[in-house]
N, C-alpha and C positions, 0 to 999 in steps of 0.2 A: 242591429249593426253598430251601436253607437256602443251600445253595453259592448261588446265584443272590441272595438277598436281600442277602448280603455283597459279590458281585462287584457290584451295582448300586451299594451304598454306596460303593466302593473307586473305583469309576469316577468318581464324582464327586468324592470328596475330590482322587485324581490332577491332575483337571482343577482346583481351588481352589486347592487348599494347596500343591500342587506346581509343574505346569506354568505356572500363572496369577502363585503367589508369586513365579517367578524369572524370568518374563517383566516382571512390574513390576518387578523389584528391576533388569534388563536397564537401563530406562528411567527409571530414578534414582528411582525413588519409595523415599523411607527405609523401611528398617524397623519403626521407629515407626508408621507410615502402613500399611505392611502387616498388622504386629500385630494391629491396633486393627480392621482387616478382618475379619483372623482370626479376632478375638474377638468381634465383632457375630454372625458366624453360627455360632459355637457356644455362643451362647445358648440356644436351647433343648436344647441337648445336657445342659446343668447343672439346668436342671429338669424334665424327664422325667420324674422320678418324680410329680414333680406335678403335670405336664399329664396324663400318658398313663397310669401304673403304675396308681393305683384303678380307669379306667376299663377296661383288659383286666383285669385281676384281678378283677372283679365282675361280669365280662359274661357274658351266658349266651344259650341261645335261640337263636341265627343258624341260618337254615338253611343259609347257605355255611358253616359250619363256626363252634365260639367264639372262636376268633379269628383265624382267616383272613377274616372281613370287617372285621376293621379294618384288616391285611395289603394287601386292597384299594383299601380307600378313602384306606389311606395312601400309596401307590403314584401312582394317580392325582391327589390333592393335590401329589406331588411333580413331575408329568410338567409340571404346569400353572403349577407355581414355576419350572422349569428353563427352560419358554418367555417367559417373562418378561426374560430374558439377549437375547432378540432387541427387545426394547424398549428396552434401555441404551444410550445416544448412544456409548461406549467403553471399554476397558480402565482408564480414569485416573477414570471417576467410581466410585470407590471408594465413593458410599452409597450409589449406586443399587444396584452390586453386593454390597454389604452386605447392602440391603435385599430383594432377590431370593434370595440364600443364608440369609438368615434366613427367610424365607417357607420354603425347603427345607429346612432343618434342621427344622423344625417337625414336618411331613408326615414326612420320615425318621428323627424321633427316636421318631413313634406306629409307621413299618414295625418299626423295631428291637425296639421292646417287645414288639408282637403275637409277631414271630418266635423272642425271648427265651423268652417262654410257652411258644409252641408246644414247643421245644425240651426244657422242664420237665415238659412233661404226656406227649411222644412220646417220648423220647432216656431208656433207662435210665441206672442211676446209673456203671455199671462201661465205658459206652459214651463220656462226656462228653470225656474226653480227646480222641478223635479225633471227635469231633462238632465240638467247639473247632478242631481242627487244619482241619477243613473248612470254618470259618466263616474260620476266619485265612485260610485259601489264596485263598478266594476275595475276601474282601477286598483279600490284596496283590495278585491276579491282576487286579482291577479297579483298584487303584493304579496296578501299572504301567504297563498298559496305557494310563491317564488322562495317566499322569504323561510318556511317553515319546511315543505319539502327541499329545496335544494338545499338547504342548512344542514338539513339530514345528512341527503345523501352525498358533501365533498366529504362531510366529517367519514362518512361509512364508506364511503365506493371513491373517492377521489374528484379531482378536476377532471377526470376527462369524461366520465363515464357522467357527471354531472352537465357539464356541458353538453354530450349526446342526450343528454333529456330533456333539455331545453330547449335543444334547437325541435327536438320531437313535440313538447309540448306546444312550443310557438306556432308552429302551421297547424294542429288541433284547434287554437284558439282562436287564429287565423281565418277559418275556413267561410264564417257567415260576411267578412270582410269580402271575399270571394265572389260569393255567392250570391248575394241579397242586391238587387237592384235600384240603383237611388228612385227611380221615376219605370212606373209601368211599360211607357214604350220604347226604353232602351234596349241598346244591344245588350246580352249575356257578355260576352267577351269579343272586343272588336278594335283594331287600329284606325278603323277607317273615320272621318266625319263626316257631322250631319251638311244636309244640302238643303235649301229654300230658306222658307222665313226661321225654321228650329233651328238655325249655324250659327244665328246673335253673332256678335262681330267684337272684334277686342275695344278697349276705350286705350288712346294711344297713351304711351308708356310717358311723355314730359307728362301731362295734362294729367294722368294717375297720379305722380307723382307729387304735381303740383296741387290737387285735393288732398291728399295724404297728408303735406304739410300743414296746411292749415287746420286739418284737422287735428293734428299732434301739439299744435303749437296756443293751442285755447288754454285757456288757464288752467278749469278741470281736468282735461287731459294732463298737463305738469304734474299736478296734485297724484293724479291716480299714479305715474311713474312713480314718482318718490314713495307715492305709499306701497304698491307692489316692492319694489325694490329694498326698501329698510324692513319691510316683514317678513323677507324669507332669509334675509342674509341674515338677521337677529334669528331666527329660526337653528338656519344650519350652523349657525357661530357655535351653539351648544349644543346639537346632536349629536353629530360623530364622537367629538371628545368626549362627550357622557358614556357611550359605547365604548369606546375602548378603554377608556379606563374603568366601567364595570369591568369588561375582558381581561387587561392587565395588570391594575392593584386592588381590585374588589375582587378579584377573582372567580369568576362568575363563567359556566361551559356557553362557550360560540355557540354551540347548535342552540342550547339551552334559550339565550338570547333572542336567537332568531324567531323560533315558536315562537316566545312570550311578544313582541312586538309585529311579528303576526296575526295573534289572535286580540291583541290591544285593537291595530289597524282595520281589524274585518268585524270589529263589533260596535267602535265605533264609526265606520264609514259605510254601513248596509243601513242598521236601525237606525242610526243618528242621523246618518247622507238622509234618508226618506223623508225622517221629520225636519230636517234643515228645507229641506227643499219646499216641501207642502208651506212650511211658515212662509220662506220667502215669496210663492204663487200668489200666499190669501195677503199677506201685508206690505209687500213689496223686500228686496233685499236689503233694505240700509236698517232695518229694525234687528234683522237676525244677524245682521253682519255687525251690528255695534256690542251686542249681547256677547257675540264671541269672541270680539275682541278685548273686552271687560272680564269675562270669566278666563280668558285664555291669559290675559296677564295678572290676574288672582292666583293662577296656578302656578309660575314661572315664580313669582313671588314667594308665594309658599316654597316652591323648590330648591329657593336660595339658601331660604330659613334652614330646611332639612339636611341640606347639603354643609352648611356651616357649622350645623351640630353634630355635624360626623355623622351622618344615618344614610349615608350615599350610598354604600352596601346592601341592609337592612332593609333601606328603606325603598330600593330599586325600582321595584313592580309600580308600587306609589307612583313616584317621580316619571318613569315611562308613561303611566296612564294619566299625570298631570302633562307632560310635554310634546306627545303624541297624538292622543284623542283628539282635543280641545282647537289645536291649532289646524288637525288634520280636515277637523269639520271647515274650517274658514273657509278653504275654495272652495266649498259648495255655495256661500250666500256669495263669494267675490262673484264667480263668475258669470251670473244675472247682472250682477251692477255692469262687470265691465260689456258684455254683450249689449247690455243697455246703453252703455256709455258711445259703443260704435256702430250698431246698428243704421241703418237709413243714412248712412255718409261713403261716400264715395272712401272704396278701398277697406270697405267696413272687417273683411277677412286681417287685413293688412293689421290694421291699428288695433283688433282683439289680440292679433299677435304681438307687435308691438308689447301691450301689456303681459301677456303670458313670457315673453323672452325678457322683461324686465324683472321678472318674478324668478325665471332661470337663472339668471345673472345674479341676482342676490344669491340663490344657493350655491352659484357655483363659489361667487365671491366669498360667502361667508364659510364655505366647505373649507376653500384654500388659506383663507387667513386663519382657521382653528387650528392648524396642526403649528402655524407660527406663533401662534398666541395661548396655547394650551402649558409649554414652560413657563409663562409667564402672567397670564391672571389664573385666577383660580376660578373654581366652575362655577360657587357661588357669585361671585361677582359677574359672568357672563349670564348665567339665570339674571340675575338683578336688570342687567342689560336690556336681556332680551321682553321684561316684564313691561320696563319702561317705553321701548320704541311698540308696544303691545298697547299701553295706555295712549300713547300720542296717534294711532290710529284709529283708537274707539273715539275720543275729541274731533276726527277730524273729519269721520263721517256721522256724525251728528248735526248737520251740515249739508244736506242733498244739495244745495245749490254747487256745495265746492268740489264735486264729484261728478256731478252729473249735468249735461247740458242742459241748457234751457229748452223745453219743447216750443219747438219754430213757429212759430205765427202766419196764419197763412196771408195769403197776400191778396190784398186790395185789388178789387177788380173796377179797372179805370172807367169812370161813366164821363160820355162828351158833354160839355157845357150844355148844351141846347135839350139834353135830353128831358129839365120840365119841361120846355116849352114844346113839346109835343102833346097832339094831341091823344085824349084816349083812343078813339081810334089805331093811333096809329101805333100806340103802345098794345093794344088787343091784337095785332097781328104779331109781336113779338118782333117790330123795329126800332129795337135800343141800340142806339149809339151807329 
């Protein structure tokens, strides 16, 4: 179900961010224009915690499982946004589509939360690695797949008849979300809840709240925002612009595109997601996470270089499988740490999210300022950029203390003065204190 709930995400973003971005960028739409797309529907991606985090985190009682009915109902929310793409008059009205994808972001930023949990309450701690690597694979395996066939077919068959394959293939991908039970003695499909000691009770909404904060407000947690946040927005600063300007002065075919960052995305995030993962299980995450942060700003470096010597053309394939692979691998060792980082704390769904919607934020941040900033630096200095805030993330988890909390000390258990002066005896019956 986990593989599944990622391949369903993957699918759609394919068909948006990818085969859609370079099909409009085909057809002159600026980047700017595109951005500004981009960043309308991942809006709710940046407040997640807010929308969705306290309500799984507090939910209790379902008899389809505790949070597999929101799994549900977010699934379905989402099937009924997707059809909404057969109401859009075209590909070029960009707020209709906007506004369609932000209805779905919405619905799939509550599937991600519920699965999140899930993932916290079923997935031990020594397991996380390749749980991660199973959520990545099936994400890029939904990418590409998005990204390669529907690139195809707006180029061949149009927006609409694209759109009808999407929304077909989403409930295809859909189905094991459906289907699969979180826990043996759930209901299959039920409104109703549970009754006696199985109904667990909510923890009240200040008191969650007021865990929540102190949980955000430790230092490590600071650390991990900033560094979520500076790595994806250095990320998205130079992806899109690299894309469209392959599309429009490299002169490079959209569908073309698509495939080739397709099959970039699905080879490295099947075989590499596996082995990222297994590393992080057997040595912990901060060894594979510092590794990729070091090789991932070796690449962006190099791609400055290549880009300054005119070979941005030429040198395409290159440069995509330098700024694609490398970085694509990093959520798989991030998110062990940050699962790590909130685990056993009150709100522990809340505060993963938390991190994951700062991580949103960066892309959408850095999606939206590239089409403002693409007149105006050139893409080797944005490589350069994004090499550097690459470097100040591998420094800073080098470092497990400044990431990750301290494991809690357990706590002293009180013995009453008098307790030498008893006798044995009366210690043999087991009266202490």
């Amino acid at each position: 179900m986990f593989f599944a709930t990622y391949l369903y995400q993957g699918l759609v973003a394919g068909f948006s961010l990818t085969a859609l971005a370079n099909h409009l960028a085909a057809q002159g739409v600026s980047s700017a224009e595109v951005g500004l797309h981009f960043a309308v529907a991942g809006l709710p991606w940046t407040v997640q915690p807010i929308l969705w985090g306290p309500l799984v985190d507090r939910a209790s009682g379902f008899a389809m499982g505790r949070r597999r009915a929101w799994s549900v109902l977010a699934i379905l929310g989402c099937h009924l946004a997707l059809a909404g793409l057969l109401l859009v008059p075209g590909e070029r009205s960009l707020g209709a589509l906007g506004l369609v994808f932000l209805a779905h972001s919405t619905f799939a930023a509550l599937l991600d939360t519920a699965c999140d949990r899930m993932v916290m309450d079923h997935v031990p701690q020594g397991e996380l690695g390749r749980m991660s690597a199973c959520t990545r694979a099936g994400f890029v395996a939904g990418t590409s797949l998005g990204a390669g066939l529907f690139g195809w077919l707006l180029a061949a068959y149009g927006f609409r008849f694209g759109a009808l394959c999407l929304l077909a293939a989403a409930i295809f991908a859909s189905l094991p979300i459906l289907l699969v039970r979180e826990a043996p003695g759930d209901a299959f499909l039920s409104s109703a809840r549970r009754v006696g000691a199985d109904a667990g009770r909510n923890v009240p909404f200040g008191r969650f709240l007021r865990r929540l904060g102190l949980g955000l407000r430790r230092p490590h947690a600071l650390r991990l925002v900033a560094l979520c946040f500076a790595v994806d927005a250095a990320l998205a600063l130079f992806e899109l612009p690299f894309s469209v300007d392959l599309v429009q002065a490299q002169g490079w075919d959209a569908a073309a595109l698509s495939r080739l960052q397709a099959g970039l995305a699905f080879a490295g995030g099947t075989v590499g997601a596996v082995a990222i993962g297994s590393w992080c299980d057997r040595a912990g995450p901060l060894p594979a996470l510092r590794a990729l942060f070091l090789a991932s700003a070796a690449a962006f470096l190099a791609t400055a270089a290549l880009i300054a010597a005119g070979l941005a053309g030429s040198a395409g394939p290159l440069i995509l499988g330098f700024t694609n692979v490398l970085p694509g691998l990093l959520i798989v060792a991030l998110v062990p740490a940050l699962m790590q980082a909130s685990r056993g704390r009150a709100g522990a769904a809340t505060q993963f999210e938390v991190f994951m919607a700062v991580m949103n934020l960066g892309s959408v941040a850095g999606g939206a300022a590239s089409g403002a900033l693409m007149p105006v630096l050139p893409l080797s200095l944005v490589a350069i950029l994004a090499g550097l805030v690459l470097l100040g993330a591998a420094a800073l988890v080098r470092r497990p203390e400044l990431i990750l909390p301290r494991p809690r000390e357990p706590r002293a258990i009180p013995v009453h003065r008098d307790a030498s002066a008893r006798s044995g005896s009366d210690l043999g019956r087991g009266e202490i204190g």
